[in-house]
TILO-811566 format. One record per residue (C-alpha): z, y, x; residue number from 1; residue in one letter. Coordinates in nm, 2 decimals, always signed. Example, Ala and Ser with C-alpha at 12.3 -4.5 7.8 and 13.67 -1.06 7.14 Angstrom:
# residues 2
{pz=+0.78; py=-0.45; px=+1.23; kedren=1; zapa=A}
{pz=+0.71; py=-0.11; px=+1.37; kedren=2; zapa=S}
//
This chain:
# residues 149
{pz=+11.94; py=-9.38; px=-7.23; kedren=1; zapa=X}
{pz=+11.90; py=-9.63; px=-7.52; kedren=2; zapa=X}
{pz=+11.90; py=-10.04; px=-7.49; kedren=3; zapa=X}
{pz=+11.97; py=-10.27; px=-7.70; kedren=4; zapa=X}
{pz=+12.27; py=-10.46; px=-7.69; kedren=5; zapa=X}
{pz=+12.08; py=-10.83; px=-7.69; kedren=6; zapa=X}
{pz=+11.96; py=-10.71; px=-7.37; kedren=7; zapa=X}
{pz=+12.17; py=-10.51; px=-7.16; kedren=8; zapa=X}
{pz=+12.51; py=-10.37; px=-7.34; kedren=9; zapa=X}
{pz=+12.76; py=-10.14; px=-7.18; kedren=10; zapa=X}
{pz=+12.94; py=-10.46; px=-7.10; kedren=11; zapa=X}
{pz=+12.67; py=-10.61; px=-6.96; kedren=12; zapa=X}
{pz=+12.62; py=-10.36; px=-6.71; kedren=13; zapa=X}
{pz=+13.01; py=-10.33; px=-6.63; kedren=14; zapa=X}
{pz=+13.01; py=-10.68; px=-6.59; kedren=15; zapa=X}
{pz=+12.68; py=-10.70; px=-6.36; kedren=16; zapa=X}
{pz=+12.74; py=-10.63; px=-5.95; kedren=17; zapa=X}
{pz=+12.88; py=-10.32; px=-5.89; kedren=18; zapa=X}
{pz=+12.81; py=-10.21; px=-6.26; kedren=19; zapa=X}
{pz=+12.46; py=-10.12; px=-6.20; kedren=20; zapa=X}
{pz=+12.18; py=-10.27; px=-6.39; kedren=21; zapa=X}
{pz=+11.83; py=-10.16; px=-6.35; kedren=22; zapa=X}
{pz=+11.64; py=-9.99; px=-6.63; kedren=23; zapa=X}
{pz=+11.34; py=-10.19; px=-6.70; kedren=24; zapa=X}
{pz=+11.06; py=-10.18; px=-6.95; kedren=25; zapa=X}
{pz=+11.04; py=-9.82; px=-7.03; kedren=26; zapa=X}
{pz=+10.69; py=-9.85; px=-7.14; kedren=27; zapa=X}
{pz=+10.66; py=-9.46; px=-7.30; kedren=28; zapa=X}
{pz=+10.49; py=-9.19; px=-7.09; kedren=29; zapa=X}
{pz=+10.74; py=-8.95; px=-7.18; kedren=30; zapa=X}
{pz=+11.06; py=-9.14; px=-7.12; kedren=31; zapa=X}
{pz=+10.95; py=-9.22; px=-6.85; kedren=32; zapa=X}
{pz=+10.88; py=-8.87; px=-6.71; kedren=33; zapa=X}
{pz=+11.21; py=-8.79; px=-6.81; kedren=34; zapa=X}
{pz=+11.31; py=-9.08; px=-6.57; kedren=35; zapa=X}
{pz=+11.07; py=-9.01; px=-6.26; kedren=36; zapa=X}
{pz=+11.08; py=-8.67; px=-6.27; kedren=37; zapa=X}
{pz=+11.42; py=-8.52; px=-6.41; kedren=38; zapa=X}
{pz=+11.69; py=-8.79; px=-6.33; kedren=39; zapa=X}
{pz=+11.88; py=-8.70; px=-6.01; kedren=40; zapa=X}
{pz=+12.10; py=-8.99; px=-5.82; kedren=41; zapa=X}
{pz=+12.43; py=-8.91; px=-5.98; kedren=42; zapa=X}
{pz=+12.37; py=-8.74; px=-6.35; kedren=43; zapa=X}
{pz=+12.57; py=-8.85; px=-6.63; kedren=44; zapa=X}
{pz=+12.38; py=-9.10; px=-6.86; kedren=45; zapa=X}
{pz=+12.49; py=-9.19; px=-7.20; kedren=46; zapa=X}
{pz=+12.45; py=-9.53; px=-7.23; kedren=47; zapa=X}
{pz=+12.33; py=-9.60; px=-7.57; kedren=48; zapa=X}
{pz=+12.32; py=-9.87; px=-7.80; kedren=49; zapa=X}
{pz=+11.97; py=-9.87; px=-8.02; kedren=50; zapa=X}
{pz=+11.86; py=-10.15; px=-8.26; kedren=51; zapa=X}
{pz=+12.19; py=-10.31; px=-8.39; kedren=52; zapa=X}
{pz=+12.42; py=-10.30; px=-8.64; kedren=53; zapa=X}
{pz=+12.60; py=-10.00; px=-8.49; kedren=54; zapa=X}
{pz=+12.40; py=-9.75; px=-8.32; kedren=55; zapa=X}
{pz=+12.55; py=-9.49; px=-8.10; kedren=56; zapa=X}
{pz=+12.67; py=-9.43; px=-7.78; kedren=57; zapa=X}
{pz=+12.84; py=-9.68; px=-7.61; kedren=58; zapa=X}
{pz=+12.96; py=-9.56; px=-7.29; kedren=59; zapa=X}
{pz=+12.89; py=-9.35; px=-6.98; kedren=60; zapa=X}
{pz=+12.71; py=-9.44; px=-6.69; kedren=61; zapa=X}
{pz=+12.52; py=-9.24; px=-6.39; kedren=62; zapa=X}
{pz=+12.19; py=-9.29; px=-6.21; kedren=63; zapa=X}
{pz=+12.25; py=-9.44; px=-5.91; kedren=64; zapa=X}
{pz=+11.88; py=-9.47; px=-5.74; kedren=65; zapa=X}
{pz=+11.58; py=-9.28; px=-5.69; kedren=66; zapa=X}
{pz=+11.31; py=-9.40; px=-5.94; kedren=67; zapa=X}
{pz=+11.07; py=-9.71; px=-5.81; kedren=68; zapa=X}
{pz=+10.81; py=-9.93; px=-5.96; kedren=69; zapa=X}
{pz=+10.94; py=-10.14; px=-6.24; kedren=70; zapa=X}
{pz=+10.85; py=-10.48; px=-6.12; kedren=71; zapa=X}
{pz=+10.81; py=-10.63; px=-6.50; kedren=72; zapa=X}
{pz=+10.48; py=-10.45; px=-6.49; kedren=73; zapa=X}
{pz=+10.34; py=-10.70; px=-6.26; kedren=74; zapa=X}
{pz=+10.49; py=-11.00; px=-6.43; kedren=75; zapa=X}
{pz=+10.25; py=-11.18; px=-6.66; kedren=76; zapa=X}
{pz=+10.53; py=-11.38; px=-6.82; kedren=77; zapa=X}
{pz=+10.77; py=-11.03; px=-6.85; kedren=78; zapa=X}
{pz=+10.73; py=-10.86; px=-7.18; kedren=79; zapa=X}
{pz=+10.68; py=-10.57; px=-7.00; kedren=80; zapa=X}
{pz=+10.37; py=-10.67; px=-6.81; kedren=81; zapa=X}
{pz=+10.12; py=-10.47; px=-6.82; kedren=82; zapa=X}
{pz=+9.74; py=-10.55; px=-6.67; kedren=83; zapa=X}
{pz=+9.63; py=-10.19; px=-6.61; kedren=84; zapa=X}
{pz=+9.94; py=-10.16; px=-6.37; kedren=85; zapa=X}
{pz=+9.90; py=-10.21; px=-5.95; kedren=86; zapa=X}
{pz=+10.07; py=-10.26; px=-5.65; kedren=87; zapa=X}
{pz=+9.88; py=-9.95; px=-5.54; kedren=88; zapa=X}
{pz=+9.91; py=-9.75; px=-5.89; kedren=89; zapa=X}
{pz=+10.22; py=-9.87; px=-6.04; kedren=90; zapa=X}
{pz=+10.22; py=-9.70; px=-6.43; kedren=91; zapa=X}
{pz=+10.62; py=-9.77; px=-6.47; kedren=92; zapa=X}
{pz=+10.90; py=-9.69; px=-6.29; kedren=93; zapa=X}
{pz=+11.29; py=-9.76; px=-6.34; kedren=94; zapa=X}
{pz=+11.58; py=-9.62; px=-6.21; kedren=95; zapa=X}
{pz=+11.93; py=-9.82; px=-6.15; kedren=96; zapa=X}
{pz=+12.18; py=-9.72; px=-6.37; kedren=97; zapa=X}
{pz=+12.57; py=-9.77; px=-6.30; kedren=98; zapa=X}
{pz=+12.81; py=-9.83; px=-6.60; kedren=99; zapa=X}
{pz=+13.10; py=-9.63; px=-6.54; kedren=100; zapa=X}
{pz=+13.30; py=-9.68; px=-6.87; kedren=101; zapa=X}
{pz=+13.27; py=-9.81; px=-7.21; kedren=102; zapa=X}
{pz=+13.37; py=-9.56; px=-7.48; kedren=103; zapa=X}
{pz=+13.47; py=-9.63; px=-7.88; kedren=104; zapa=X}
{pz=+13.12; py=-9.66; px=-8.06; kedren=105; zapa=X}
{pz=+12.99; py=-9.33; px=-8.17; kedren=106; zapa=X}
{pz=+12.76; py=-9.36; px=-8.42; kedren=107; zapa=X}
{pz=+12.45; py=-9.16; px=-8.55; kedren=108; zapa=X}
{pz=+12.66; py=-9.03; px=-8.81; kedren=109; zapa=X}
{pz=+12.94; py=-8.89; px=-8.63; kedren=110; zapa=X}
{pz=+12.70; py=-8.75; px=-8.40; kedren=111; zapa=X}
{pz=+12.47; py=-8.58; px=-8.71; kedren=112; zapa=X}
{pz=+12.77; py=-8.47; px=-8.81; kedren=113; zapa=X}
{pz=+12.86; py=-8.21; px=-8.53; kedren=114; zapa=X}
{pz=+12.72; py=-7.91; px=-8.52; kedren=115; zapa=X}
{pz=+12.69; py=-7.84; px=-8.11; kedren=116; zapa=X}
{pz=+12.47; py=-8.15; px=-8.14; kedren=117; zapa=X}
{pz=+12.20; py=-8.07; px=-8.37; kedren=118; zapa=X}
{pz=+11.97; py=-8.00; px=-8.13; kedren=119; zapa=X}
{pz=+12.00; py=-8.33; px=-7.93; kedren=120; zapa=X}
{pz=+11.71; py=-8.55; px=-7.90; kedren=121; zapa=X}
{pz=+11.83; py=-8.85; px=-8.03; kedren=122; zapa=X}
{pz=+11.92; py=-8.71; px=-8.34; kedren=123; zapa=X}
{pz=+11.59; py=-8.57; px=-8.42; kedren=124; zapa=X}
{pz=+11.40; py=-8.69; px=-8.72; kedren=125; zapa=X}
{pz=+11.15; py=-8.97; px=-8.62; kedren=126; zapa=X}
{pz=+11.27; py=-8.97; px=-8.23; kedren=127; zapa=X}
{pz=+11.19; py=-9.29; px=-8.06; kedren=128; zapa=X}
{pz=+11.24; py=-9.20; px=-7.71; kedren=129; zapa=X}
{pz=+11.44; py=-9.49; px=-7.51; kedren=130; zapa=X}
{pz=+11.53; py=-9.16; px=-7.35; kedren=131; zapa=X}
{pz=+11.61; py=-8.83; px=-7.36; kedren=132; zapa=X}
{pz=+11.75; py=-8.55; px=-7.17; kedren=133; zapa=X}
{pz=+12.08; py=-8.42; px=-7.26; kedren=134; zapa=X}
{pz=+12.20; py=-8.03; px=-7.21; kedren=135; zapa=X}
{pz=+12.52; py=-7.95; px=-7.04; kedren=136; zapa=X}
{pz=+12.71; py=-7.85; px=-7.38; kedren=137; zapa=X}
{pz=+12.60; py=-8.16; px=-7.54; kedren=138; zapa=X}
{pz=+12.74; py=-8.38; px=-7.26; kedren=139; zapa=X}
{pz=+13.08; py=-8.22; px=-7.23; kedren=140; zapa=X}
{pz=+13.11; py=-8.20; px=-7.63; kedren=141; zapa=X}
{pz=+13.04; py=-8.58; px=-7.65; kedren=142; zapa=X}
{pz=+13.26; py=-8.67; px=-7.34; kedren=143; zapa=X}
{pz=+13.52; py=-8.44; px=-7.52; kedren=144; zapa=X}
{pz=+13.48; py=-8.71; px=-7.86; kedren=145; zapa=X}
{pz=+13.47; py=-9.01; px=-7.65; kedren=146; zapa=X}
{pz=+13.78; py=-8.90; px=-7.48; kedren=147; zapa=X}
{pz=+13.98; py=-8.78; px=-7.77; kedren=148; zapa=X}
{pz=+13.83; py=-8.88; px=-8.07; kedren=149; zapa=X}
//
């Protein structure tokens, strides 16, 4: 899951009540698919920094609710407002997302740069998902980096 640091970093949400921060403004039909229909209450989230001077993940985090309508949508001063959006047909949903640890930076790079990860979503050419599933191999081979370099 990628967010940018100005507004909500891996210390942000370790710092925030019971490390959980909830994942607003996903405004991407896909990502947000991802998010209503595939995220389970506890699986592993890469928290990922987008949009700064060093991209890359961050740290690791987990879901920690069931999606629910994204309130921003119904904000007129949010960023993430959107008119089309109702009470009674909400278009956007978030989930809450704990931090569980921040890791050393691993950039695009680094990541490119390991072969059990070309496939992975982030790295493909023109991807601009804010997220993006992640296979079982993937996970384990980054947790493996964060952990030991």
């Amino acid at each position: 899951m990628k967010s940018e640091p100005a507004e909500c970093s891996i210390d942000d949400a370790l710092a925030a009540p019971q490390a959980t921060v909830p994942w607003i403004g996903v405004r991407n039909y896909q990502a947000r698919n991802f998010m209503r229909d595939a995220m389970r209450v506890g699986d592993g989230v890469l928290f990922y920094h987008s949009s700064c001077a060093l991209p890359g993940i961050a740290g690791m985090a987990r879901v920690a609710s069931l999606p629910r309508p994204d309130p921003t949508q119904f904000d007129p001063s949010s960023p993430y407002f959107d008119p089309r959006s109702s009470a009674e047909k909400p278009r956007w949903v978030l989930v809450d997302v704990q931090a569980l640890r921040k890791t050393r930076t691993i950039g695009l790079a680094e990541l490119r740069s390991i072969p059990p990860l070309a496939g992975m979503g982030v790295l493909q050419k023109g991807s601009r998902l804010s997220i993006t599933p992640v296979s079982p191999q993937e996970w384990e081979t980054i947790v493996a980096l964060a952990d030991h370099g």
